[in-house]
Steps between C-alpha positions, in 0.01 A plus 500: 500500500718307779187290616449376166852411422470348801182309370688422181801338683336306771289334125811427372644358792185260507563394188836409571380311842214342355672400163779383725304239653360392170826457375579335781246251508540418165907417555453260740238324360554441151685225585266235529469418110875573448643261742379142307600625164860626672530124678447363135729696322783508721456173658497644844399287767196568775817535759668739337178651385530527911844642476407757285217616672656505824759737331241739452396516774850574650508788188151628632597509883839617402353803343309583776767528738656801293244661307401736800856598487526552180262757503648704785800497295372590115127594590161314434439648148840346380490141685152463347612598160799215525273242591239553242782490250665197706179317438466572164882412424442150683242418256709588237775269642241224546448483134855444426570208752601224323566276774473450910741729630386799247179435642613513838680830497169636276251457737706585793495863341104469504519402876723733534243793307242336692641523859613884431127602361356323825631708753586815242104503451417442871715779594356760249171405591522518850626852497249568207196389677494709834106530466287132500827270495305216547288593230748574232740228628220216448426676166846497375520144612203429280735613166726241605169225550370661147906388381505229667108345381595607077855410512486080446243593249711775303814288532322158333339718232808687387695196502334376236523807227678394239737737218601361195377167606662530823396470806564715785533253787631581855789706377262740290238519769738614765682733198149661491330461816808678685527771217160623693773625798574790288139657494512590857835699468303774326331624795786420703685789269236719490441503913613636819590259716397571920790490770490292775419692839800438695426685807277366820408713818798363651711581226579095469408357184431157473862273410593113460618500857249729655239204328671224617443658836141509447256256598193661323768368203565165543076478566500633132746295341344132706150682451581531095655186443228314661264705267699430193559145529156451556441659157768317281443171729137525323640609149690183528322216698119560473499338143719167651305497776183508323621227243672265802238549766220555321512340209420812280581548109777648457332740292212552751777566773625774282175641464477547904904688484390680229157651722734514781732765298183666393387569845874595572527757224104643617582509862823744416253741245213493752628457856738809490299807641343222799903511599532870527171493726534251748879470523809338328537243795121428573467451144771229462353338771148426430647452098716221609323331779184517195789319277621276753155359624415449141767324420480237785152407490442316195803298657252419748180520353536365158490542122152653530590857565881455315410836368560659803881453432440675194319817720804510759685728199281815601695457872791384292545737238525846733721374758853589346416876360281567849853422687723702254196773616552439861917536438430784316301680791733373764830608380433824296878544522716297413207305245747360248746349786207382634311317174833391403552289869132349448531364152796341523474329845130409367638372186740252724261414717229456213759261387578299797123432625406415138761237504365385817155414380674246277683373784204439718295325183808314461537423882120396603462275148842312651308440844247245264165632678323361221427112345701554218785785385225661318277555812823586687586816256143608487543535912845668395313771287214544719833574748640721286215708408377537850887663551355738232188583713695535804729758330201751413430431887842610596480819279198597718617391856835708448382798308256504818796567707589734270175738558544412866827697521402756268207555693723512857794713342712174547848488265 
């Protein structure tokens, strides 16, 4: 009778991770379709289209930085109820702005939401999934590709019901889109949430000053945000580069990011169980030195195998849940301190080197390699995306370091 309440929980608690993610991917990227029809509407400007984004991502990183203790204080089950009702509430506040600042303070809440179910859903998980982490990590990381591939489609479709000869628009869409946040509060009720193990053989659990001690650490955190820029520097330069560089349609260069997210979302389903064999470092080495050499040598070779920057997803896509793996396994206690340090020094870093890729387009175009300006930026992109390669290169030198000092007891 215990083992299968037992059973039943640890179902419910999947639904709750891998509905989670869903919900997650589909917050943070329904924006695409919203964003012209807001600019129109409001008469907001593409730089404070940039101010508003760049407040969400100070309400996202924000989040972060308290969620973990948040749930010391009230409990998992309780912080992930708030957010899921946070989120819901912001879309609900979204469909009442009426002008900038409404809109500001709206989707700061949904940063807010999103920030809080980030590391609410990494921590649950990682004390969930003591068995195969790298398996169940990558799978619940697939939810959020699943979110993440339906949500621009979901958004531009339900934008365009209409009631009473009215059409829903960006304030419906987000009105129902974010009503979907509720769903997952169900088995959130119905659940027992685990408790964090807070005990090593030493007795010392791992703490925000004990990690700032830590090498193996700060190799995470440079390891990570080498890994993650590489994967939003893609998201957000293959398709320029393609259409600068290459010449590409910009509808053919979509095509490639679009197989590139396919192969993203795959490689987290399929590449899972290979983690658990071989090793959470090992892994993330031979997946990003696969994604970095892919990415750099159609810089070198040419147009003719383009695809391959399409392929680098499946040693994209299982870099960031095989890490929150290799935290989990390395600090058993102290997890939550622990994921809670990563994702928000990742997130700042993420930040900072993604910035930098414009800087160096920006930077090599000035040095006028080129004939003409034209020549000159397609230098500056072929700059820029080689940054990109160099990243996924990075990821693998330093989580190489990583298994060294794992493997030679080294703190």
């Amino acid at each position: 009778m215990i083992k299968q309440k037992e059973k039943t929980n640890y179902i419910l608690l999947l639904f709750v991770i891998f509905g989670g993610f869903f919900i997650f991917g589909i917050s943070e990227n329904i924006k695409g379709p919203a964003l012209p029809e807001m600019q129109t509407e409001l008469t907001i400007t593409d730089g404070t289209l940039g101010i508003l984004l760049a407040i969400n991502s100070f309400g996202f990183f924000l989040a972060c930085t308290y969620t973990s203790w948040l749930i010391a204080k009230i409990g998992a089950k309780t912080t992930n109820i708030l957010t899921f009702i946070l989120m819901a509430l912001s879309g609900v506040f979204i469909y009442f702005s009426n002008n900038f600042t409404s809109l500001v303070i709206a989707y700061f809440l949904l940063y807010i939401g999103n920030g809080m179910l980030e590391i609410g859903l990494a921590i649950i998980a990682a004390r969930l999934f003591t068995k195969n982490t790298g398996t169940m990590l990558n799978l619940s990381h697939f939810f959020y590709g699943v979110g993440s591939t339906v949500a621009p489609i979901a958004a531009a479709y339900v934008m365009g019901w209409e009631i009473s000869s009215t059409v829903f628009g960006w304030r419906g869409m987000y009105l129902v889109m974010m009503s979907l946040s509720l769903f997952p509060i169900i088995p959130v009720l119905w659940s027992k949430f685990p408790k964090e193990q807070v005990a090593t053989e030493s007795g010392e659990p791992a703490s925000f000053k004990k990690l700032t001690k830590d090498p193996i650490a700060w190799l995470i955190v440079f390891a990570l945000t080498m890994g993650v820029t590489a994967e939003l520097g893609i998201a957000a330069w293959l398709v320029n580069y393609l259409v600068r560089v290459s010449e590409w349609s910009i509808g053919d260069a979509s095509g490639l990011l679009s197989l590139f997210f396919f192969t993203f979302m795959m490689a987290r389903l399929l590449f899972g169980p290979l983690t658990d064999r071989i090793g959470y470092a090992i892994s993330i080495v031979i997946f990003s030195t696969f994604a970095g050499l892919l990415s750099l040598l159609p810089l070198f070779i040419g147009d003719q195998i383009a695809f391959l920057f399409a392929i680098a997803g499946l040693g994209i896509g299982p870099i960031y849940p095989t890490m929150m793996a290799l935290v989990t396994k390395q600090y058993q206690a102290g997890t939550d301190a622990a994921i809670t340090f990563v994702v928000v020094l990742i997130g700042i870093g993420g930040v900072l080197t993604n910035l930098l890729i414009g800087y160096i387009i920006e930077f090599v175009t000035s040095l006028s390699f080129g004939s003409s300006w034209e020549a000159s930026r397609q230098i500056g992109m072929q700059a820029g995306y080689f940054f990109i390669g160099l990243t996924a290169i990075l990821c693998a030198v330093s989580t190489l370091e990583i298994y060294r000092r794992q493997k030679k007891g080294i703190e």
